[in-house]
C-alpha positions in Angstrom: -164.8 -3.1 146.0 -165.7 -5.3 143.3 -166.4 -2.6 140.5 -163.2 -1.1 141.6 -161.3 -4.6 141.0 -163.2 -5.3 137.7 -162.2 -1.8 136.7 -158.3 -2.1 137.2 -158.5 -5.8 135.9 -160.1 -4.2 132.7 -157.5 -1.7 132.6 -154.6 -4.2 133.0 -156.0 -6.0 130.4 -156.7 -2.9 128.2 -152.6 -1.8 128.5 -151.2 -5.3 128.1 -153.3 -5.3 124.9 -151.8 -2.3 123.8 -148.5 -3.3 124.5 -149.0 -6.8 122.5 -150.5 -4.8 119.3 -147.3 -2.6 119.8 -144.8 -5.4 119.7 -146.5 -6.8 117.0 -146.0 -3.8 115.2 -142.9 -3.5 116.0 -142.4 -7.5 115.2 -143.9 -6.3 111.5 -141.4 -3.7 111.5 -138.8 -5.4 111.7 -139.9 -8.6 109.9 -140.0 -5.9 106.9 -137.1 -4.2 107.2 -134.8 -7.7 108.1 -134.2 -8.3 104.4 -133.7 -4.7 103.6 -130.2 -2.3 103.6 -129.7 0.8 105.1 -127.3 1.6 102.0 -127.5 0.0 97.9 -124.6 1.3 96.0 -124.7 0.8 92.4 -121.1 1.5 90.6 -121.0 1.8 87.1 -117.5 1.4 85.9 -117.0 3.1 82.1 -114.3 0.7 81.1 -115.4 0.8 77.1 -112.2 3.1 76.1 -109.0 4.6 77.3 -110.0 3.5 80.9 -110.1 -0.1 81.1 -107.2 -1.4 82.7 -107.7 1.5 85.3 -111.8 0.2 85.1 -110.5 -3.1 85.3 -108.5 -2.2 88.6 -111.4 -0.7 90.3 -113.3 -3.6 90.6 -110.6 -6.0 92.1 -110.3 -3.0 94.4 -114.2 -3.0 94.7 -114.7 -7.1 95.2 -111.9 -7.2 97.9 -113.0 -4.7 99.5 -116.1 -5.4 100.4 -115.4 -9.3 101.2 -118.0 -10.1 103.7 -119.6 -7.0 104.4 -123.0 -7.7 104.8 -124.6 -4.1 106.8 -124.7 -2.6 102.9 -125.3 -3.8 99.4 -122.6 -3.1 96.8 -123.3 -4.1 93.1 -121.1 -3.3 90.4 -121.1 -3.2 86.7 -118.0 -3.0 84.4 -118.5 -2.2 80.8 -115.6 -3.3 78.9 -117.1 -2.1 75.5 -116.9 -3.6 71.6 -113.6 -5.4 71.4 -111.6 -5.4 74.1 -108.4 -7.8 75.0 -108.9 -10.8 75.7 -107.7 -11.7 79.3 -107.4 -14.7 81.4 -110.2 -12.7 83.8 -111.7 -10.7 81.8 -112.9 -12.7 79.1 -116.5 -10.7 77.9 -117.3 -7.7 76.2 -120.1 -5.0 76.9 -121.3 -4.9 80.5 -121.0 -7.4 83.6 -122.9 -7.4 86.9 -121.7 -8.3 89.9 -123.2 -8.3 93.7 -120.4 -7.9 96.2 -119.5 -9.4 99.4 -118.3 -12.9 98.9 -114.6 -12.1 97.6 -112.3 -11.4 94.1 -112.3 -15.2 92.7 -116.4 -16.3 94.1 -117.6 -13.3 92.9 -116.1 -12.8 89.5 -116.7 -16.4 88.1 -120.6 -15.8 89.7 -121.5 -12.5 87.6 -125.8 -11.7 87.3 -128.2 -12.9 84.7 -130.9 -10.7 84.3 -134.2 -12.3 85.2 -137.5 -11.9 86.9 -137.3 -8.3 88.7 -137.4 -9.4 92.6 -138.7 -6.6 94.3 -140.0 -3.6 92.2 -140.9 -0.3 94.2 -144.7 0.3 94.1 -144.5 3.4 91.9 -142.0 1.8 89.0 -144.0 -1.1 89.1 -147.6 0.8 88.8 -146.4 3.1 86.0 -145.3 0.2 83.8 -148.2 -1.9 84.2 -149.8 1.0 83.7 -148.1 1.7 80.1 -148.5 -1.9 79.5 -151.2 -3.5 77.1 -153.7 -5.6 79.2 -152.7 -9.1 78.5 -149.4 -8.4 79.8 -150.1 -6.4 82.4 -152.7 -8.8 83.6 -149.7 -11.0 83.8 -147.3 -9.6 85.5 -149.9 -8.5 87.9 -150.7 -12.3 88.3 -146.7 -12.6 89.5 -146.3 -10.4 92.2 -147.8 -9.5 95.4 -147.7 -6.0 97.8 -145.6 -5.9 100.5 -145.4 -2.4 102.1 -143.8 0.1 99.1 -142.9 -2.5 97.5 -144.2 -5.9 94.7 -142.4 -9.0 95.0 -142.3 -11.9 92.6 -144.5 -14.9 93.1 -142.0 -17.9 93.2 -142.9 -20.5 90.2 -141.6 -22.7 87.7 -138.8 -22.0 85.6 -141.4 -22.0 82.8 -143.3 -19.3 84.6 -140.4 -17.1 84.9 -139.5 -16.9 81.4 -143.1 -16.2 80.6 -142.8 -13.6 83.1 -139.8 -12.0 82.1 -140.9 -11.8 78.5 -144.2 -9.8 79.6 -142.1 -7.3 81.2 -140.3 -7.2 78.0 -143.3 -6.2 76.0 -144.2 -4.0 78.7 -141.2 -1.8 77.8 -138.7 -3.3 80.3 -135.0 -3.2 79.2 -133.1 -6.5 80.7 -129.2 -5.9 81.0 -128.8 -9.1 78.7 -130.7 -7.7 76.1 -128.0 -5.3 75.2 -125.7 -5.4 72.7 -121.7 -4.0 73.8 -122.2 -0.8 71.7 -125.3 -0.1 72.6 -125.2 3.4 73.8 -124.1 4.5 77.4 -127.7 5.7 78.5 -129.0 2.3 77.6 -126.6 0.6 79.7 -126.7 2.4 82.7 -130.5 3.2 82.5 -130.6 -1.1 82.1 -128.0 -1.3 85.7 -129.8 1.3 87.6 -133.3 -0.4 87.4 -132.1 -4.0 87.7 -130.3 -2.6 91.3 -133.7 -0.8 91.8 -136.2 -3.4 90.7 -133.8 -6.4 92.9 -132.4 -4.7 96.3 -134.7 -3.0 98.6 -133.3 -0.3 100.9 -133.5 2.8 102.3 -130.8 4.7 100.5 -129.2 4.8 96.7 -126.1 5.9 95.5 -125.6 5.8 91.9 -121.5 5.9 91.5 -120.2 6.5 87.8 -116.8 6.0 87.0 -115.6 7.0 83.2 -114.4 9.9 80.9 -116.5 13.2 81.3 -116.9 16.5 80.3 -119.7 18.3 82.0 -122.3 19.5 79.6 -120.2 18.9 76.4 -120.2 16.2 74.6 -117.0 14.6 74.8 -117.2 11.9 71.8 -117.5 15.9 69.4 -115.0 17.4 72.0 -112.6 20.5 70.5 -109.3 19.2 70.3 -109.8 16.2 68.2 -107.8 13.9 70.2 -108.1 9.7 69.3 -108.7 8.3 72.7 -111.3 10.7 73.8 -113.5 10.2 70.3 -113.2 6.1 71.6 -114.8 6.2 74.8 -118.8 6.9 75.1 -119.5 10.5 76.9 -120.9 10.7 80.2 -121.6 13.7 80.6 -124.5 16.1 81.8 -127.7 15.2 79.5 -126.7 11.4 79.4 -126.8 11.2 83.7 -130.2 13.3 83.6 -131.9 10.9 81.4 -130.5 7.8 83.3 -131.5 9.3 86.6 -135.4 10.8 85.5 -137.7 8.2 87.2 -135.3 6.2 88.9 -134.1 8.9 91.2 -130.8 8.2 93.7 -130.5 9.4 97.1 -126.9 10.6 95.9 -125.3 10.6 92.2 -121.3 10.7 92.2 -120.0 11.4 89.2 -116.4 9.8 89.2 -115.5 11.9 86.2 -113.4 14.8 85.0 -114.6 18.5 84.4 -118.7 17.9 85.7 -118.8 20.4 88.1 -119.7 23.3 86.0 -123.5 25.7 86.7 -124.2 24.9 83.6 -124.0 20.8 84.2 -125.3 21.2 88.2 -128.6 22.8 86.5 -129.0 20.0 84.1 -128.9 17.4 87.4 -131.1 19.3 90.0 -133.8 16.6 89.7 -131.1 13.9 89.3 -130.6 13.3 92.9 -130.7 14.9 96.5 -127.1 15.2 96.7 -125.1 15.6 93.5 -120.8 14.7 94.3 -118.9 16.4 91.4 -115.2 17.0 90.3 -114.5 20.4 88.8 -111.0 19.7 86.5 -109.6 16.4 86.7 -110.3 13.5 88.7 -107.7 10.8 89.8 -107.1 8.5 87.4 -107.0 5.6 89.5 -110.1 7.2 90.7 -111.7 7.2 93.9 -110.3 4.7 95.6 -112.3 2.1 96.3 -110.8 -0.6 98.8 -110.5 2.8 100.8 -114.4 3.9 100.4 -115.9 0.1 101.3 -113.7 -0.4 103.7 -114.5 2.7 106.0 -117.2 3.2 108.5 -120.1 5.1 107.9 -121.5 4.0 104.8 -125.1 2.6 106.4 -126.2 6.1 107.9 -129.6 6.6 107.3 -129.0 9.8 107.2 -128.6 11.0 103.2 -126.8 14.1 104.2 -124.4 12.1 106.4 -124.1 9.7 103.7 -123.3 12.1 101.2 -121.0 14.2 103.5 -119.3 10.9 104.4 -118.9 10.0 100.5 -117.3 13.7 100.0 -114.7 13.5 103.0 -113.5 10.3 101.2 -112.8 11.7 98.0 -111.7 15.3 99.5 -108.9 12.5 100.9 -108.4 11.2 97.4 -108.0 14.4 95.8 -105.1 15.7 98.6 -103.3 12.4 98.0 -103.2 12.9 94.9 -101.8 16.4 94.4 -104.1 17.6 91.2 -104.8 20.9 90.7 -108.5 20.4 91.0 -111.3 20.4 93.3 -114.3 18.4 94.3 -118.0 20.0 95.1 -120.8 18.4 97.2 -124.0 20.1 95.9 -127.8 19.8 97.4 -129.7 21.0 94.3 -133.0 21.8 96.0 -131.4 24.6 98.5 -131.4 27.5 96.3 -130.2 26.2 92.8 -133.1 27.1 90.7 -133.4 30.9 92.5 -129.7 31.2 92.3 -129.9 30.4 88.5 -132.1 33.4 87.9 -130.6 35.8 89.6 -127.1 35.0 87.5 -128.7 35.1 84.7 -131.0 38.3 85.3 -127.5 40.3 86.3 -125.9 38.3 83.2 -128.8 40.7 80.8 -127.7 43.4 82.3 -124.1 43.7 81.7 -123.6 46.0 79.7 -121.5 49.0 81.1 -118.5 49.3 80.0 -116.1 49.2 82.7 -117.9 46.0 83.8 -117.3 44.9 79.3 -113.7 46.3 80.5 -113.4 43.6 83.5 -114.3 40.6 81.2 -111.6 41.6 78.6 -108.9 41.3 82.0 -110.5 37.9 83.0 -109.0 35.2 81.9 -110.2 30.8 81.9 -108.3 28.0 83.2 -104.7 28.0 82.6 -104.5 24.5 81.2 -103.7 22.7 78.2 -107.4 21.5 77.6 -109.2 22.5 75.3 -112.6 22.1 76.9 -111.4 23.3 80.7 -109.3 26.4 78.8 -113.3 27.8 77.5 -114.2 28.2 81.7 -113.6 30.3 83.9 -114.1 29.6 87.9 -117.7 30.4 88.9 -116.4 32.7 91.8 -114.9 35.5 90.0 -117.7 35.4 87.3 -119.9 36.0 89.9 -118.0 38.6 91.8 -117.8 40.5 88.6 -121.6 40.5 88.2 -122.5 41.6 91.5 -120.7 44.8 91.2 -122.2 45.6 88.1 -126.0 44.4 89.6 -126.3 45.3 92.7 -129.6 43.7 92.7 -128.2 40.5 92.2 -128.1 39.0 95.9 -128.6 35.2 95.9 -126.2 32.9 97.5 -124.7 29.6 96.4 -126.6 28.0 99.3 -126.8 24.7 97.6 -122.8 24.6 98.0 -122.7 22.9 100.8 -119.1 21.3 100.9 -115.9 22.3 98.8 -112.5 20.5 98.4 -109.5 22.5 96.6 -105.8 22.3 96.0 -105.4 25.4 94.1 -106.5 28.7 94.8 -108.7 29.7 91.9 -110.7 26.6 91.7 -113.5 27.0 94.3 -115.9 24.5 93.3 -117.5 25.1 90.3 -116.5 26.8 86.9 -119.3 28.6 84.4 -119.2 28.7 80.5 -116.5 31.5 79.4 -115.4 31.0 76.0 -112.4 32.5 74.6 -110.9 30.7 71.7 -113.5 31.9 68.4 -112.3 28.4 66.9 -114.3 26.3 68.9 -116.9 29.1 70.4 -119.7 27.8 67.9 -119.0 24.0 67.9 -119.6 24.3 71.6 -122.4 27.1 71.6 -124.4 24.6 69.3 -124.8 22.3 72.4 -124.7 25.4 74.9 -127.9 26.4 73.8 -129.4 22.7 73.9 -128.8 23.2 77.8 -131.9 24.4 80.4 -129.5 26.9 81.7 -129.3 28.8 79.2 -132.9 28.6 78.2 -133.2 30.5 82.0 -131.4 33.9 80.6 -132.1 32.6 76.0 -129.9 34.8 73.9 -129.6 37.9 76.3 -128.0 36.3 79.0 -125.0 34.1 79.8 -122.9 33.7 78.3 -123.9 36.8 76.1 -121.2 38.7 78.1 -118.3 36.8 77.4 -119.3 35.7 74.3 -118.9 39.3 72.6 -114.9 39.5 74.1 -114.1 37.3 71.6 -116.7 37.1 68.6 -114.9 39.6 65.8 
């Protein structure tokens, strides 16, 4: 009787130790994840040319909107470039950065100083010290301590911090205050990205970029010639791979006209999980952003939700608005890179000539732009090569979501030049691109290219 007692006493104190060690854990858990967001959105608004009023617009939209939400972080930057007008509000130049949620007036007179990175994920903050010599390494080391995937700064005395700041300087660190205005795009958004990074823990990024683009051509050399295009900086495919390689979002948006093309998807398949993309033009008043922050379901913890979510918004913002264009919602990792071969395999072997005969009849973009006139829509291009390769069988599996008003635009266009006056100007940076080194001389756009070379 009595080892039986001391047996279930022991076992009653066994299980109510296990319970306290799982509470606790659960207590840890929590204590952790208190101070993080489900959701960090980081919008960089491009208002350094023809777009800053409409820039300018955004982020009253933006800082009234997200009045006193508090279940995500929002932090915004609006580049107003070299000299722009002087306004009652608006009275800086280059880029300001604002964190969201206490209103318009609170928030704009409060904008961020760069300082001390916060909370730096382990892996940034180990590759830099890493890089770093040893004296200032061993002091920035010094400042922080581990917390879960994450370092966080050491409080200490003003002093401290500046000494601190300026050993992450000589570590390599770019500060958003160290930048001049014209300091180029990449700088500037490769500066914002990492101070949202290296400041706001969560468990999701979205990297939202609102300006002038062009897919994988660069618009400031863009056929055409026109004035207010050669003002603004290009965003376009190259510049949003280099900001994204090693601080990687969750989701990259691309707020901009013409970036849905193979050619610019290819370029961004590390760039993000999920890649949002116009394929002609975007609204100029663009996505609509009281509308965005104001809906539900931006704290899923789910990415694909969260992108899905992001996608439906827009789809609404492109039916409002009536364009003839269309919006993609692309997961890079299912399929693009086996789906990029096999187009450009067929693309060597189009030769016949009734299949030569079919890309005489095809015809780009009816539109008045230059650049959209030299595409075609990626549908019927590939259509076209599967009769002629029967071998080629891959599917656009990383499609996963497509929003159109007009017929022929089903997502995403592909290179098809057709005017010999800008052919070269354009094939010069064509050939800088990692698509084409998939398929070099002998494959796309080989086969379009000969319908119009003399």
């Amino acid at each position: 009787m009595g080892c039986s007692r001391t047996r279930r006493l022991a076992t009653g104190i066994l299980i109510a130790t296990a319970l306290a060690a799982v509470a606790f854990l659960c207590w840890l858990f929590m204590s952790y994840c208190s101070g993080r967001a489900q959701t960090v959105f980081a919008v960089y608004l491009d208002g350094s040319g023809s777009l800053l009023e409409v820039q300018q617009r955004n982020l009253v939209e933006i800082l009234s909107a997200t009045e006193g939400r508090d279940d995500c972080e929002v932090i915004v930057c609006l580049d107003r470039g070299v000299n722009p007008p002087a306004m009652i509000a608006w009275q800086w130049a280059g880029c300001r950065v604002f964190r969201c949620g206490a209103g318009f007036s609170e928030t704009l007179a409060s904008p961020l100083q760069s300082g001390v990175p916060q909370s730096m994920p382990v892996d940034r903050f180990e590759k830099i010290c890493a890089d770093a010599d040893t004296a200032w390494r061993e002091l920035i080391q010094r400042s922080y301590r581990r917390q879960q995937d994450r370092y966080l700064a050491v409080a200490g005395t003003p002093e401290q911090a500046i000494m601190v700041q300026n050993a992450w300087r000589k570590a390599g660190y770019v500060f958003m205050d160290d930048l001049a205005p014209d300091a180029p795009a990449v700088a500037k958004m490769r500066a914002f990205f990492a101070h949202v990074r290296d400041n706001y823990a969560g468990t999701r990024y979205v990297w939202l970029i609102s300006g002038h683009g062009s897919g994988w051509f660069d618009a400031g050399d863009r056929p055409g010639d026109r004035a207010f295009v050669r003002a603004d900086l290009p965003l376009h495919a190259q510049i949003l791979r280099d900001v994204c390689t090693g601080n990687r979002p969750d989701i990259l948006y691309a707020d901009m006209c013409y970036m849905a093309q193979l050619e610019t998807i290819y370029e961004l398949r590390n760039a993000a999980d999920w890649l949002i993309l116009w394929q002609g033009v975007a609204p100029a008043q663009g996505h609509s952003f009281a509308g965005l922050f104001e809906r539900q379901g931006l704290v899923s913890p789910d990415a694909a939700v969260l992108a899905h979510n992001l996608c439906d918004h827009a789809a609404g913002v492109l039916k409002a608005s009536r364009l003839d264009s269309a919006l993609v919602l692309v997961r890079p990792a299912a399929g693009l890179v086996e789906y990029a071969d096999a187009f450009q395999q067929a693309a060597e072997r189009c030769d016949a000539p009734d299949v030569k005969a079919a890309l005489n009849r095809m015809k780009p973009f009816e539109t008045a732009d230059v650049f959209l006139s030299q595409h075609a829509d990626l549908a019927e291009v590939e259509q076209l090569l599967r009769d002629a390769d029967p071998g080629f069988r891959a599917q656009k599996n990383f499609v996963t979501g497509v929003y159109s008003n007009k017929a022929d635009m089903t997502g995403i266009s592909v290179y098809f030049p057709v005017e010999q006056l800008y052919t070269e100007k354009m094939l010069t940076q064509y050939r800088g691109l990692e698509f084409f080194t998939r398929g070099g001389e002998k494959g796309w756009p080989r086969p379009a290219l000969e319908r119009v070379r003399p």
